[in-house]
Short mmCIF file of the C-alpha atoms (twelve columns), coordinates in Angstrom:
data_MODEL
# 
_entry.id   MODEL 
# 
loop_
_atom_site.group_PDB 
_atom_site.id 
_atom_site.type_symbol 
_atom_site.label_atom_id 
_atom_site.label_alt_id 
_atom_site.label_comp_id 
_atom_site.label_asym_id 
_atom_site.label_seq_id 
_atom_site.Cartn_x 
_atom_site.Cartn_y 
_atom_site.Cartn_z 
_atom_site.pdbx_PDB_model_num 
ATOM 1   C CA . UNK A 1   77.357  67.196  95.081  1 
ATOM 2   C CA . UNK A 2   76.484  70.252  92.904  1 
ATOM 3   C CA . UNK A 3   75.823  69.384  89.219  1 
ATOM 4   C CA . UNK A 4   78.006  70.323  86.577  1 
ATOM 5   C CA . UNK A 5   75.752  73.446  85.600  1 
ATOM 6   C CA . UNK A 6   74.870  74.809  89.250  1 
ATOM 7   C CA . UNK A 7   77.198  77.003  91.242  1 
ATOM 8   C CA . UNK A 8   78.249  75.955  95.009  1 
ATOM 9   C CA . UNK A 9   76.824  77.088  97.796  1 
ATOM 10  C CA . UNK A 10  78.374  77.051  101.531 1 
ATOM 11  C CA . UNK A 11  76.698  74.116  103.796 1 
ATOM 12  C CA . UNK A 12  75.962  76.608  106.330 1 
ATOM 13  C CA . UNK A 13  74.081  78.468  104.141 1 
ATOM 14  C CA . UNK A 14  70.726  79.853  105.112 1 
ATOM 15  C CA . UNK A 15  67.687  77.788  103.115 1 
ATOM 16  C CA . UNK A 16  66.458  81.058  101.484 1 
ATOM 17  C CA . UNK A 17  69.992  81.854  100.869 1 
ATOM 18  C CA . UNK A 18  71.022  78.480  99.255  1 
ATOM 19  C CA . UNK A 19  67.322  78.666  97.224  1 
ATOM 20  C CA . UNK A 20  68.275  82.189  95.410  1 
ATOM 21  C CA . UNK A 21  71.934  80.983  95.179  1 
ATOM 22  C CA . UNK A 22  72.017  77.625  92.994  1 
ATOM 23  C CA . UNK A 23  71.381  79.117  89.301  1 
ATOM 24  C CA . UNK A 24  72.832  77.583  86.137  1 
ATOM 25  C CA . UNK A 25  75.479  79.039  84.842  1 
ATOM 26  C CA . UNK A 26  73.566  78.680  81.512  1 
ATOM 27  C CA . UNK A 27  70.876  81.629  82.615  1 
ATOM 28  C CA . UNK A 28  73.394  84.162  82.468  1 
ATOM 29  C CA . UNK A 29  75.747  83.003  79.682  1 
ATOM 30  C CA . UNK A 30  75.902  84.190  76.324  1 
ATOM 31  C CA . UNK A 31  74.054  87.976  75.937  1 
ATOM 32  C CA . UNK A 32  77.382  89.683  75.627  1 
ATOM 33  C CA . UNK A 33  78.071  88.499  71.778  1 
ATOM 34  C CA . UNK A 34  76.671  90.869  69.412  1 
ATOM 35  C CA . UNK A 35  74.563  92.669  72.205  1 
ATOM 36  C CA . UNK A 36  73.567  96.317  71.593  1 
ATOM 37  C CA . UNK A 37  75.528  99.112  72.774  1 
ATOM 38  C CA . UNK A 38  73.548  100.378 75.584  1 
ATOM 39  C CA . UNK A 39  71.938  96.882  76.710  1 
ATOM 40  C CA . UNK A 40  73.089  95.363  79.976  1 
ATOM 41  C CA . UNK A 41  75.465  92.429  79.149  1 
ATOM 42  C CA . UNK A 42  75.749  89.092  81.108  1 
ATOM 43  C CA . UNK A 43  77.784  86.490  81.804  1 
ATOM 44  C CA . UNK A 44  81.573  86.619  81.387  1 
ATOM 45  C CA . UNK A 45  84.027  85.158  78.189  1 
ATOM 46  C CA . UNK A 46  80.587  83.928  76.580  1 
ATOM 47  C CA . UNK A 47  81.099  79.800  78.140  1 
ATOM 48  C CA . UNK A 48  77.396  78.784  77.450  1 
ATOM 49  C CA . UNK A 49  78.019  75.388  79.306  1 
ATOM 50  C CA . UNK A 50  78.838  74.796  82.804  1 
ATOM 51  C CA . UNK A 51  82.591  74.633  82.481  1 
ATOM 52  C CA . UNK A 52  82.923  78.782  83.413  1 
ATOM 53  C CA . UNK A 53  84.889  78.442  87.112  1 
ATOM 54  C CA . UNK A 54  85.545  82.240  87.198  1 
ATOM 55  C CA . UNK A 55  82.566  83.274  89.474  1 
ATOM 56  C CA . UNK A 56  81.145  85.666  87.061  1 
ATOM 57  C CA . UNK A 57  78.740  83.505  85.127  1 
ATOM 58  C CA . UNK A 58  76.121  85.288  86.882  1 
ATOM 59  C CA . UNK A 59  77.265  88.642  86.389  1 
ATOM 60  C CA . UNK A 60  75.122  91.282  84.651  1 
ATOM 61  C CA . UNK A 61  76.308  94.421  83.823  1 
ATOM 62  C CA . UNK A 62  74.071  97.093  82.889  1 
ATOM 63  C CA . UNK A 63  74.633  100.722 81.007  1 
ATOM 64  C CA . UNK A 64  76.409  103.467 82.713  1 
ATOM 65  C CA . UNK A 65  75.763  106.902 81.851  1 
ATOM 66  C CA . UNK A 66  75.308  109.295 84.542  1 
ATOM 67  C CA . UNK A 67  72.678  112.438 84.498  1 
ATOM 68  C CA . UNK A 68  73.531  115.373 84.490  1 
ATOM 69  C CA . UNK A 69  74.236  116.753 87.771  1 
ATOM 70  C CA . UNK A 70  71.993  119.809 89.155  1 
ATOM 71  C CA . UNK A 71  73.295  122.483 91.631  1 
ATOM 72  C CA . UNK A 72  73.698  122.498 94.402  1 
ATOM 73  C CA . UNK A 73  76.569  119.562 93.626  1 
ATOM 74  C CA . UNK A 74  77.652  119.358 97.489  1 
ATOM 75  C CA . UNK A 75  80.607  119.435 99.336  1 
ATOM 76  C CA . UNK A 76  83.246  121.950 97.770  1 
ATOM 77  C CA . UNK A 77  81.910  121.229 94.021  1 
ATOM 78  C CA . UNK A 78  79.648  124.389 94.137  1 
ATOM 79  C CA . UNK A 79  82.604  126.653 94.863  1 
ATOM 80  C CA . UNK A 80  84.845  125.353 92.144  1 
ATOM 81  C CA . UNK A 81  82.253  125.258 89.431  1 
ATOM 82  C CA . UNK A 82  81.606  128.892 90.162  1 
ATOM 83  C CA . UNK A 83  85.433  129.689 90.887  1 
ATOM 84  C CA . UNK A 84  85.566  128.146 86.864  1 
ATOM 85  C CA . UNK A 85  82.705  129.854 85.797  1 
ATOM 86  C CA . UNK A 86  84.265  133.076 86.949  1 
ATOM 87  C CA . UNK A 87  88.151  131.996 85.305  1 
ATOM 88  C CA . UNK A 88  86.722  131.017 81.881  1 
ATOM 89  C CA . UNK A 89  83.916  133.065 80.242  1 
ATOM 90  C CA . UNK A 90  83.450  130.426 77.756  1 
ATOM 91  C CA . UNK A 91  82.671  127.792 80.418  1 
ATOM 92  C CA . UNK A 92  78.938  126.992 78.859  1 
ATOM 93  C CA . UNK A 93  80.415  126.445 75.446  1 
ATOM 94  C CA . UNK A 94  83.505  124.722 76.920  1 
ATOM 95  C CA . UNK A 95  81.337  122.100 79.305  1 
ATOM 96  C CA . UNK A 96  78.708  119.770 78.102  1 
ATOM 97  C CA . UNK A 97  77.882  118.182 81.028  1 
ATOM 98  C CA . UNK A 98  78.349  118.038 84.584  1 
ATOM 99  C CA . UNK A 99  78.077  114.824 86.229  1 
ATOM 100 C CA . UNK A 100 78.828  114.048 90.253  1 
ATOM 101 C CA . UNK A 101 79.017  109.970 90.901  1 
ATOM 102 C CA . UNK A 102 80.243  108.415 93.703  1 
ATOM 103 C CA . UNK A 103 82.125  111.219 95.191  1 
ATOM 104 C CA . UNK A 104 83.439  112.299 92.421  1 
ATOM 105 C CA . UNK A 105 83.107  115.553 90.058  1 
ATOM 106 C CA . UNK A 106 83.170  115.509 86.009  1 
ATOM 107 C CA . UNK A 107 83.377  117.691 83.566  1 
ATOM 108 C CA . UNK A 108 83.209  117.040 80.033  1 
ATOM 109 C CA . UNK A 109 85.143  119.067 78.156  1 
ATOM 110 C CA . UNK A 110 84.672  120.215 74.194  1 
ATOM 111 C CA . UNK A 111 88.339  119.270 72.367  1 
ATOM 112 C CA . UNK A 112 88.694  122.895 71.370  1 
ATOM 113 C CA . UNK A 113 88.594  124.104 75.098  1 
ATOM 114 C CA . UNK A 114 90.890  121.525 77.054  1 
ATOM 115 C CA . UNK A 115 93.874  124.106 77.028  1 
ATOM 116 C CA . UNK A 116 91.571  127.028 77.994  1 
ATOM 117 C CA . UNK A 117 90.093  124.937 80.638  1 
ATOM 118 C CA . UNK A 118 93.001  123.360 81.995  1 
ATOM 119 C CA . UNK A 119 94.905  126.252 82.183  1 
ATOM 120 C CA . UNK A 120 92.355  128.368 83.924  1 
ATOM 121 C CA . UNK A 121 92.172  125.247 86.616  1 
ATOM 122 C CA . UNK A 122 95.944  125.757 87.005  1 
ATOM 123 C CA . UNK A 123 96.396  129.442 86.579  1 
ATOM 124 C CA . UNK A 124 93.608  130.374 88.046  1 
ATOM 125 C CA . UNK A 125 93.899  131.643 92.351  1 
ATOM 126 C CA . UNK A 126 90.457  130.428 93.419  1 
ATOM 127 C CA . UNK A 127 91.692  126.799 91.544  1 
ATOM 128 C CA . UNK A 128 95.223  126.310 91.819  1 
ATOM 129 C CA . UNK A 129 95.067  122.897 89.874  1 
ATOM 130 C CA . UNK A 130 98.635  122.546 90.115  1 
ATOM 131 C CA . UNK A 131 99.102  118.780 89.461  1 
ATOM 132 C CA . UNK A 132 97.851  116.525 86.466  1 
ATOM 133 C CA . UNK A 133 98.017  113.082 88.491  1 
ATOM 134 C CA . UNK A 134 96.939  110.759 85.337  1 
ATOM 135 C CA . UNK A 135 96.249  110.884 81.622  1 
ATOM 136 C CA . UNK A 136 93.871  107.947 80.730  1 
ATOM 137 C CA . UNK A 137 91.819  106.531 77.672  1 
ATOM 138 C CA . UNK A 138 88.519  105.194 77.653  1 
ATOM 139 C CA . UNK A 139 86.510  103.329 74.594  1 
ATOM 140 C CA . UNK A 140 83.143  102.981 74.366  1 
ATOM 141 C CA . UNK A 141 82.492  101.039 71.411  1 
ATOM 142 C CA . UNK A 142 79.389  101.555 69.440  1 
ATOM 143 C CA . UNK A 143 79.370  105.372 70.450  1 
ATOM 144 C CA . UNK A 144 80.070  108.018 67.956  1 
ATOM 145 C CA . UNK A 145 82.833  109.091 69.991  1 
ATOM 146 C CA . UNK A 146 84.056  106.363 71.308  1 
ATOM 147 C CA . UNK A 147 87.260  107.480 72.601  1 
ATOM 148 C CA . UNK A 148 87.334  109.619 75.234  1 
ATOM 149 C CA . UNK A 149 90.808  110.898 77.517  1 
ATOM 150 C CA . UNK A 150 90.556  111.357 80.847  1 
ATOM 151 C CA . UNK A 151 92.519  113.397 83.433  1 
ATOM 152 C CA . UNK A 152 92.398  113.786 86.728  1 
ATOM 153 C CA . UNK A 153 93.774  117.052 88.478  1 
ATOM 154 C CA . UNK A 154 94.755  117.799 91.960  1 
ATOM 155 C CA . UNK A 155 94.926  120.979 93.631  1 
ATOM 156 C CA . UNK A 156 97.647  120.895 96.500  1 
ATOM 157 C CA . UNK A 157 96.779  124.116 97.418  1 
ATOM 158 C CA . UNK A 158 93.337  123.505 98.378  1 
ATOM 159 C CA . UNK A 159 93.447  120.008 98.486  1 
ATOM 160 C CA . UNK A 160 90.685  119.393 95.781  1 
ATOM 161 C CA . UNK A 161 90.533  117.062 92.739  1 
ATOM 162 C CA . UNK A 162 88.566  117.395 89.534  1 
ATOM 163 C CA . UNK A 163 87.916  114.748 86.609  1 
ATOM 164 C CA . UNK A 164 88.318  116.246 82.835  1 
ATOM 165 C CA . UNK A 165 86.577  113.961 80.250  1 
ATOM 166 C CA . UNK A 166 87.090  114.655 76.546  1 
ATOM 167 C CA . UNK A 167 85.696  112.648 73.996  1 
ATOM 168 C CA . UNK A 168 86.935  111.967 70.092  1 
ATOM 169 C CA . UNK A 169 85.901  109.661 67.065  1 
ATOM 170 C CA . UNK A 170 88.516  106.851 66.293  1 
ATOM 171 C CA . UNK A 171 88.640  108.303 62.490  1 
ATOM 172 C CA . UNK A 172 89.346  112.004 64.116  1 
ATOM 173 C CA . UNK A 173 91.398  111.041 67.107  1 
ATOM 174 C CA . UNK A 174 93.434  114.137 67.989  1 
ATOM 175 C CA . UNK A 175 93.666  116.467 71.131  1 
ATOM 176 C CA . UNK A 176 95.852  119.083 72.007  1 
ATOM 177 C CA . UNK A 177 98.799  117.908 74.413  1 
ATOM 178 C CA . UNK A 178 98.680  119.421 78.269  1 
ATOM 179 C CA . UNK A 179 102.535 118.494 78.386  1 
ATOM 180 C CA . UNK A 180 102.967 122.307 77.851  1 
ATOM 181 C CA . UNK A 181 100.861 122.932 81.478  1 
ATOM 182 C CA . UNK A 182 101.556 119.587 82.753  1 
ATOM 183 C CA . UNK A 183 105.176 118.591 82.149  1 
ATOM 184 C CA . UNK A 184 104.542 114.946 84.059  1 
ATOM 185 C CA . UNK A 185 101.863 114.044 81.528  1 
ATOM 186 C CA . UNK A 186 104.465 113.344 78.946  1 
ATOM 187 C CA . UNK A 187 104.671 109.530 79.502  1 
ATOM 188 C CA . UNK A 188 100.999 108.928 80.267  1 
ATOM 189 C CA . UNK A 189 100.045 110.565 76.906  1 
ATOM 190 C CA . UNK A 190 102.787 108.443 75.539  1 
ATOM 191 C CA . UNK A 191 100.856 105.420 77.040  1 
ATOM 192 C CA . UNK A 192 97.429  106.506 76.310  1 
ATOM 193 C CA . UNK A 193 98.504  106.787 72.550  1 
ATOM 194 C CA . UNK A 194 99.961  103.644 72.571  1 
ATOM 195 C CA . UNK A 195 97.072  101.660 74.441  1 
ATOM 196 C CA . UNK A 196 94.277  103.728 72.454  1 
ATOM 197 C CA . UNK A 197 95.208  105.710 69.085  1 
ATOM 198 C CA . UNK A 198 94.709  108.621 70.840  1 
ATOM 199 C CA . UNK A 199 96.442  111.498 68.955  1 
ATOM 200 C CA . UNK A 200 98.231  114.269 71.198  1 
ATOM 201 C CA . UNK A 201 98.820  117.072 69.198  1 
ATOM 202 C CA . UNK A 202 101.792 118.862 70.217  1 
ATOM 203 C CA . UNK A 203 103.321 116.354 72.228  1 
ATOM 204 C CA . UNK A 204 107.376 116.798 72.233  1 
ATOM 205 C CA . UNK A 205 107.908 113.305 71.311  1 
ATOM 206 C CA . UNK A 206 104.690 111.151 70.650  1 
ATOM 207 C CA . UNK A 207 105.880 107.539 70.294  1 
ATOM 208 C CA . UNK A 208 105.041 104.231 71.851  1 
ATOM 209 C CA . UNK A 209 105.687 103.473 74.752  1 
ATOM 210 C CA . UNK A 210 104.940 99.945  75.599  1 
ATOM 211 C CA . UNK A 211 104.667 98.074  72.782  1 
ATOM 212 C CA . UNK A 212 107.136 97.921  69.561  1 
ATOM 213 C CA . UNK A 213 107.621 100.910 67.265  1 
ATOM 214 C CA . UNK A 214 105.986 99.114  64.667  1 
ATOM 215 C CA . UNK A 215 103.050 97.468  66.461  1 
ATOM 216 C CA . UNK A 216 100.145 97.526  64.276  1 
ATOM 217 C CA . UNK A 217 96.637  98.659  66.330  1 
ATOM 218 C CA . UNK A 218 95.954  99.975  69.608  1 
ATOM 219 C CA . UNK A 219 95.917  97.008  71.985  1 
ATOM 220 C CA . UNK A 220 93.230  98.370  74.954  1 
ATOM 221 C CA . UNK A 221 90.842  99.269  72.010  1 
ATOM 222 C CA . UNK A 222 87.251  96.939  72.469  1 
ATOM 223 C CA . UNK A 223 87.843  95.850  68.631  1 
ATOM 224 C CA . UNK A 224 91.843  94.967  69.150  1 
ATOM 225 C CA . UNK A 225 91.501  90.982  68.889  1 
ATOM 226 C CA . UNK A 226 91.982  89.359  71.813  1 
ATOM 227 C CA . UNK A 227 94.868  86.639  71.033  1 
ATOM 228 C CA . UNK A 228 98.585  87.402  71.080  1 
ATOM 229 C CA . UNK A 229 101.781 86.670  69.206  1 
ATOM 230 C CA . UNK A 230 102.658 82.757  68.291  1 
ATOM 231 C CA . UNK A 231 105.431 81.465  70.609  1 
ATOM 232 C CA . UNK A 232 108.138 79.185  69.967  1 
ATOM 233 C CA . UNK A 233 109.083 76.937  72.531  1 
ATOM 234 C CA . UNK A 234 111.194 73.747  71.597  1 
ATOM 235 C CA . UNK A 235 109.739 73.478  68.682  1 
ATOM 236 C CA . UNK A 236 106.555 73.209  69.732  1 
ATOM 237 C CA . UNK A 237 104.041 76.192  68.996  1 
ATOM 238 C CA . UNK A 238 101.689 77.160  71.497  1 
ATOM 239 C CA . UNK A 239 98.929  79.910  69.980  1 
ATOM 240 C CA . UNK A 240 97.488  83.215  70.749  1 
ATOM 241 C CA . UNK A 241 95.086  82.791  73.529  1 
ATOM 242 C CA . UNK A 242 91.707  82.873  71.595  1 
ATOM 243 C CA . UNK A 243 92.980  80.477  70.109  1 
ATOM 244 C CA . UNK A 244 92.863  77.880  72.700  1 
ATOM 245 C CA . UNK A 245 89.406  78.825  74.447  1 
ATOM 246 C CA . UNK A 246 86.477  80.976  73.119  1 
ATOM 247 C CA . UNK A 247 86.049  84.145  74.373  1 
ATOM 248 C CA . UNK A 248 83.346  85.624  72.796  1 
# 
């Protein structure tokens, strides 16, 4: 039987599989707490005994932030960088960095040029952006600016997509809203204001969306508090969930 701080391993397993396998759950536990922006985190809801079931005691996760990609990009990237390039003079002072991961092509935008950019990747022949397919918030606490939106557009015409990335502080939140090129955005700015604090200005009708009118905080935000609302149940109270196990 495997002791209370090992993990199981299959019987079948190969000896220099089982060998590398059976770590405490200990080794792994407890980095995340306090750790460094930046420094690669391990373990999982900081359980420093052997009691953590999930699986992910030995997980480690380590920074992610992507170089800066160098032409030639590959594939059909080359054609609608330059096709941009071409649409929108500004392009250097609109794009800080270009970064192609895992198939995928990003452009971070400056706040001041999302609506030039994203109408130029509409408007534009050579582009013909024609669909916003998802409006989505990121935080990366401990960064300067730590919130960032995301969007993802797809061109139907030419059957290409392209990931926008714009970044904001959480004291300065605001961006200009797309709704104006991108009717179908309306809800998922809705929800990414909601989930995040992030501020769309000129939105037709900014208001939550999932939670209460008069929610207090932004619940997807890393500093929200994990826990939840008391609930009443035949007189019996049962409490917010950080309340009834640690999760550091």
């Amino acid at each position: 039987m495997t002791g209370p701080t090992e993990r199981p391993v299959p019987e079948d397993a190969a000896p220099d599989q089982r060998a590398s396998d059976i770590q405490p759950v200990t080794e792994a536990a407890g980095s995340l707490p306090g750790a460094p922006f930046g420094a690669p985190h391990k373990g999982m809801f900081g359980v420093t005994q052997g009691s953590d079931t999930s699986g992910y005691g030995g997980l480690v996760r380590e920074p992610w932030d992507p170089p800066q990609a160098e032409p030639p990009y590959g594939g059909y990237f080359d054609e609608l960088i330059d096709a941009l390039r071409a649409a929108y003079p500004e392009f250097d002072a609109a794009i800080s960095k270009i970064v192609v991961d895992r198939g995928e092509l990003t452009l971070d935008v400056a706040r001041e040029h999302l609506i030039g950019v994203t109408t130029a990747l509409r408007n534009d022949p050579s582009l013909r952006f024609e669909l916003c397919s998802s409006v989505s918030g990121v935080d990366y606490l401990g960064t300067a600016r730590r919130l960032h939106s995301v969007y993802h557009l797809t061109s139907m015409t030419y059957r290409r997509r392209v990931r926008l990335e714009v970044a904001v502080t959480a004291e300065d939140p605001h961006l200009p809203s797309v709704t104006g090129l991108y009717p179908g955005a309306d809800w998922q700015e809705r929800e990414t204001y909601d989930m995040y604090g992030i501020i769309y200005d000129g939105h037709p009708a900014l208001t939550r969306i999932l939670m209460p009118d008069d929610w207090d905080g932004f619940p997807q935000r890393k500093d929200y508090p994990l826990g939840g609302i008391d609930v009443q149940y035949k007189g019996a109270t049962i409490p917010p969930p950080d309340e009834r196990r640690a999760y550091k």
